[in-house]
N, C-alpha and C positions, 0 to 999 in steps of 0.2 A: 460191745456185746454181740452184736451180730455178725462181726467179722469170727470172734470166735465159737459162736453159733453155726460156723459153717466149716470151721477147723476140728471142730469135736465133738460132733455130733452126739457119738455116745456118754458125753456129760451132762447135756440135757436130756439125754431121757431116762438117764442115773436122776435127774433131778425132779422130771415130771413122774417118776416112778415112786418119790419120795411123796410127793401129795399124796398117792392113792393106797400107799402101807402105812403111813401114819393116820391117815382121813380114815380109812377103812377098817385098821388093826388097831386105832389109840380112841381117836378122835368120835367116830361115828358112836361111842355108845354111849355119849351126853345125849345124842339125838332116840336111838334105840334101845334103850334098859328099861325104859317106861312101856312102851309097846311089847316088849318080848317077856318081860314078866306078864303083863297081861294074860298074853298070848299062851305062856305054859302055867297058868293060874300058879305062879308063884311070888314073892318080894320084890322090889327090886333089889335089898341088900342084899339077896343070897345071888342076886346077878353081880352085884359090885363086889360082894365076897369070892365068888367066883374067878373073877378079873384079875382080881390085886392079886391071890393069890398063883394063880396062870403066869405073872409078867415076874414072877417071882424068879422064873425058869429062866429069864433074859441075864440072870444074876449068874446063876448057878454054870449056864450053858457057855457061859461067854469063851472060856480057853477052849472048846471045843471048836466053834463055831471060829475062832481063829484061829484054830489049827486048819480047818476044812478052806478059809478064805486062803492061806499058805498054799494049800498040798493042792485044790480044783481050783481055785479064783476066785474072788470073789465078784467078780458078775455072774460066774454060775449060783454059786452061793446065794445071791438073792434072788434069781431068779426061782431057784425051790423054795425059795421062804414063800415068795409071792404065791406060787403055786401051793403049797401047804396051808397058808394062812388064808387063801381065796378058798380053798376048798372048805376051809373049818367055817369061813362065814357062810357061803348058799348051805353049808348044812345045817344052822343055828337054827331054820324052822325047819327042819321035817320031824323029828319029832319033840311033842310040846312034858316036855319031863328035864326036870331041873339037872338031872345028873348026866341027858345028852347035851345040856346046852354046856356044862365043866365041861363035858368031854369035846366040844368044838371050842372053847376058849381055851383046852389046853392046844390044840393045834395051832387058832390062832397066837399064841403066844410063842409056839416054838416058830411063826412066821414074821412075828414082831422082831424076834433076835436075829433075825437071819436075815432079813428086808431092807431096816430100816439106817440109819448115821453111822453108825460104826462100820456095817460091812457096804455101805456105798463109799464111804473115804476108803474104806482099802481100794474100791476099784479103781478110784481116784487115782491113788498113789502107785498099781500096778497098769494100770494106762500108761502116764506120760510122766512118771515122776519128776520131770524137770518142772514143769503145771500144776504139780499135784495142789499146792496152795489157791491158786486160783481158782483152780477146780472144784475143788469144796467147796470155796466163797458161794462160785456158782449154783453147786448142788446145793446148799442151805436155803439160797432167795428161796428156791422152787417151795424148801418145807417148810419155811416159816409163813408163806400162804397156805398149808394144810389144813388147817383149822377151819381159816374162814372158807375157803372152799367147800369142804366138807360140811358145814354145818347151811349153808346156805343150799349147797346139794340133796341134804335130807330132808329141808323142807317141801322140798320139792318133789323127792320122790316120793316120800311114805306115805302125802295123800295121793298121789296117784296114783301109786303099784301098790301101795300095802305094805307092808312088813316082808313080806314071805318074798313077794315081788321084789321088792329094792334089796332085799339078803343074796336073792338070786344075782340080780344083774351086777352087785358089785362086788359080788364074789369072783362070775363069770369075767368079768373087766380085768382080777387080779389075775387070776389064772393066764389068760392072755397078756397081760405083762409079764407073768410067770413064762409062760412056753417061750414070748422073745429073748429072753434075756438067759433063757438054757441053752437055747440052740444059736447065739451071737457070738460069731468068730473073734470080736474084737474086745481087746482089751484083756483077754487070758493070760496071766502072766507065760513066759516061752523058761523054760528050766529044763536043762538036761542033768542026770542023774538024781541021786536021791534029797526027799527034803534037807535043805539046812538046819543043824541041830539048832535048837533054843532052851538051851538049860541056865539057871540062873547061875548056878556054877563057872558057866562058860562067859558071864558077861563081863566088859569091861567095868568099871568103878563110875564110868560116869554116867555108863548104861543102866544099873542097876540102882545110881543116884535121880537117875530122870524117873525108872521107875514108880519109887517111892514117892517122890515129888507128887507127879503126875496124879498118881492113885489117891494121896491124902489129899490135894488140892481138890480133885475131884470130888472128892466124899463129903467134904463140908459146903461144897457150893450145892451138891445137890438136896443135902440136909436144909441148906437155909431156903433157897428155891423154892422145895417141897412145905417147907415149912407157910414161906410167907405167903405164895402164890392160893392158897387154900384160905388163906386169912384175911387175904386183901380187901375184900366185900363187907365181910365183918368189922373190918378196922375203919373203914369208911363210915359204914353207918353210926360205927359207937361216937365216930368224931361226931353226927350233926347231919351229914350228909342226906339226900333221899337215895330211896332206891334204884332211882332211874339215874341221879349222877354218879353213884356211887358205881354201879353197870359200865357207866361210861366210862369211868376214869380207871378203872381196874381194865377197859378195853386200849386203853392206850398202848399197855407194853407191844402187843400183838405188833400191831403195823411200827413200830419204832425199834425193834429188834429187827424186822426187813430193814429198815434205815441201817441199823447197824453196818449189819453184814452188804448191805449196797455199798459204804462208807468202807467197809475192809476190802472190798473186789476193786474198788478203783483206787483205792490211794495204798493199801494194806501191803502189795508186793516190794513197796521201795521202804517197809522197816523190819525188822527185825522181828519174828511173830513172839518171842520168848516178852517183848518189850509190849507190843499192840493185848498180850496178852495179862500181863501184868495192869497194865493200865483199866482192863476190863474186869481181872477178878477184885481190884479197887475199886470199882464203878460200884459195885454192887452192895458193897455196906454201906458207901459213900450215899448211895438212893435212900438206903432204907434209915439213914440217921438221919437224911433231909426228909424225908417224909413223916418220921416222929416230930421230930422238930417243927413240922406244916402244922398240925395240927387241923384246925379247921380251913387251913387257905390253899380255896382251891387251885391257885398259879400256882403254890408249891407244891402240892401234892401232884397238879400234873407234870411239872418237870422232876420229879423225885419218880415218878414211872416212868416218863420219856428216859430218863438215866435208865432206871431198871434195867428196861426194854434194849438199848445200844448195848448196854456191856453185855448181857446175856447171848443177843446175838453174836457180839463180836467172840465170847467165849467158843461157842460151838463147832466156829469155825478153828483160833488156834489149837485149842483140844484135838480136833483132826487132824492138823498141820504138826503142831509142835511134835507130834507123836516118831514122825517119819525124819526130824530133824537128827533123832537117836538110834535111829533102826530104820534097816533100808530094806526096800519093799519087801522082799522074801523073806522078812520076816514082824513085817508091820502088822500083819491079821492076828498072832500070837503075842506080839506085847500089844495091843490095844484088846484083845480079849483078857491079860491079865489086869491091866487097869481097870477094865468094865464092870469087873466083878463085887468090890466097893464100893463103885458110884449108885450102882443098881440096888446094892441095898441101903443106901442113902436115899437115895431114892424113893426105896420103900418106905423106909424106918421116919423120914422128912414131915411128912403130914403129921403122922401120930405124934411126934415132939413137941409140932406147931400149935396144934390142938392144947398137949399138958402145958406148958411154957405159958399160952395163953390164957389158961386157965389159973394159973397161980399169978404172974405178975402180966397181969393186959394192958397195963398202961407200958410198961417198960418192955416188951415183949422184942418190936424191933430192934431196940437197943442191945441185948442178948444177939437178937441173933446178928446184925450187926459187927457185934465182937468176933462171933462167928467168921465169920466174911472175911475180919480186915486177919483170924488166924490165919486163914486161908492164905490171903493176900503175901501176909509175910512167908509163909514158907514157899510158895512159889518164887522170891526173889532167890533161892538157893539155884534157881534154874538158871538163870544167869551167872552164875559163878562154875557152872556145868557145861563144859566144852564138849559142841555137837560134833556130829559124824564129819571129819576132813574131805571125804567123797558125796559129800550131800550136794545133787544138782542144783544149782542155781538159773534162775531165770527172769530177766526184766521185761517178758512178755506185761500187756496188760487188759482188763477187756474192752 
């Protein structure tokens, strides 16, 4: 790790950049939606309504936003998200009216698409694409600490600086990850003449089969995801559980999805990520049917999370990798913004499913989605029967 800590510098701070656009643009407003409704005497659902519907943009923007990582780079790229999204949070308090605070979470939302995993694996892949797999490994450790960082960070700030105070200074934070990573020499992709076309027209048969693949796998995992991850606390308590274990045990995925992805950066370069990836979108119904089946015992239910937790991690990472195995860099930022586009409203759509589903059969609910999962599962095996790019660089660097 620290040998390649000193080879690619600009990986880790693609990586440390990801703590402070997810902490800042996702994470931070479990900590501040209570305080800032407050603050503009309003709800906080018309703050959460606000949000959901803001990130909706991450949906809709996505072919754009890979076009732009294509045609400027995508370390330019995020570096105006940061700068965009840092400016929409220090403005969140200046003034206390429900319709400027949309209007700074629509900013930060077009900073969230433009910041966060997708246009930091392009930079990945227009860095050092013989790397690019490991690299992402890397860049993930950094975000799958986001959360706890950030949440441990705002308790600290808000009684200190206040609301207005802590908007400011981590807004100002982004903004200066912003300005570095616009004015950073390295890592731009070097192209002479005009962009490479990317029409679906023009693709090859296995290109526009990974498409497909990719985007429908994608869409069901982040349905179930969304689904169960909103439900997990509830499913706990209806077992038996108390509140306080039930807290705990719904906290396990977190640090066990680091495991994950630590588990795919060391060992993950010497297999096949079509394979490392299949094994992980299995993992995940595999969890959620051992964790029906736990019932009330708590060793099962904590390894039916610890499973959760690995495969999701290890997902996040092929999903960036496998992308580039189809499409080579120059045009990596426009087929993972057309993927994007489904997952993101899976994504959306996830929760609200979790909620009905739960509500009609609650005992059977994981079992549903489950099924979900292993559909998923199956049709990702077409990806294997789907021959990658012949000039795809290979590397048995490791870190």
């Amino acid at each position: 790790m620290w040998t390649h800590l000193r080879q690619y510098p600009l990986i880790h701070q693609l990586g440390i950049s990801q703590i402070f656009a997810y902490g800042a643009l996702f994470y931070a407003f479990a900590s501040i939606k209570t305080p800032l409704a407050d603050w503009a005497q309003t709800s906080e659902q018309a703050i959460v309504n606000g949000l959901s519907l803001a990130f909706l943009i991450k949906a809709f923007s996505a072919p754009w936003v890979g076009k732009a990582v294509d045609q400027f780079g995508a370390v330019s790229v995020l570096g105006f998200g940061l700068l965009v999204g840092g400016l929409g949070f220090a403005l969140l308090t200046v003034i206390p009216d429900i319709r400027w605070i949309w209007l700074c979470l629509f900013m930060i939302a077009i900073g969230y698409s433009m910041a966060t995993y997708e246009v930091a694996f392009g930079a990945a892949v227009q860095y050092q694409e013989v790397t690019a797999r490991l690299n992402i490994s890397v860049i993930t450790f950094y975000g799958g600490v986001a959360s706890s960082c950030t949440w441990l960070a705002m308790g600290v700030l808000l009684p200190s600086l206040g609301l207005v105070g802590t908007t400011w200074l981590v807004g100002l934070v982004l903004m200066v990850f912003g300005v570095h990573f616009t004015r950073c020499k390295v890592g731009k992709p070097v192209r002479s003449g005009p962009l490479p076309g990317f029409q679906w027209s023009g693709l090859s048969r296995p290109e526009r089969r990974a498409l497909c693949v990719l985007s429908s796998v994608g869409t069901l995992d982040e349905i179930v995801f969304g689904a169960v991850t909103l439900l997990f606390i509830t499913w706990f308590l209806d077992s038996g559980f108390s509140l306080q274990v039930a807290v705990v045990l719904a906290a396990i995925y977190g640090p066990f999805q680091v495991l994950g992805r630590l588990l795919e950066m060391r060992f993950g370069q010497q297999v096949d990520a079509r394979i490392t990836g299949l094994f992980a979108v299995t993992g995940v119904p595999l969890s959620l049917l051992i964790l029906w089946w736990a019932g009330d015992s708590l060793e099962g239910v904590a390894l039916a999370m610890a499973l959760f937790g690995m495969a999701n991690g290890v997902i996040t990472v092929t999903n960036g990798y496998i992308v580039n195995m189809y499409f080579r860099a120059s045009v990596y930022g426009r087929a993972k913004g057309l993927i994007t586009v489904p997952k993101s409203l899976g994504s959306a759509a996830g929760p609200a499913i979790g909620v009905y589903v739960y509500g009609l059969v609650s005992e059977s609910m994981f079992v549903w989605m489950a099924a979900l999962g292993f559909v998923a599962a199956l049709t990702f095996v077409l990806l294997l029967r789907t021959p990658i790019r012949s000039d795809l660089p290979v590397s048995s660097e490791r870190a």
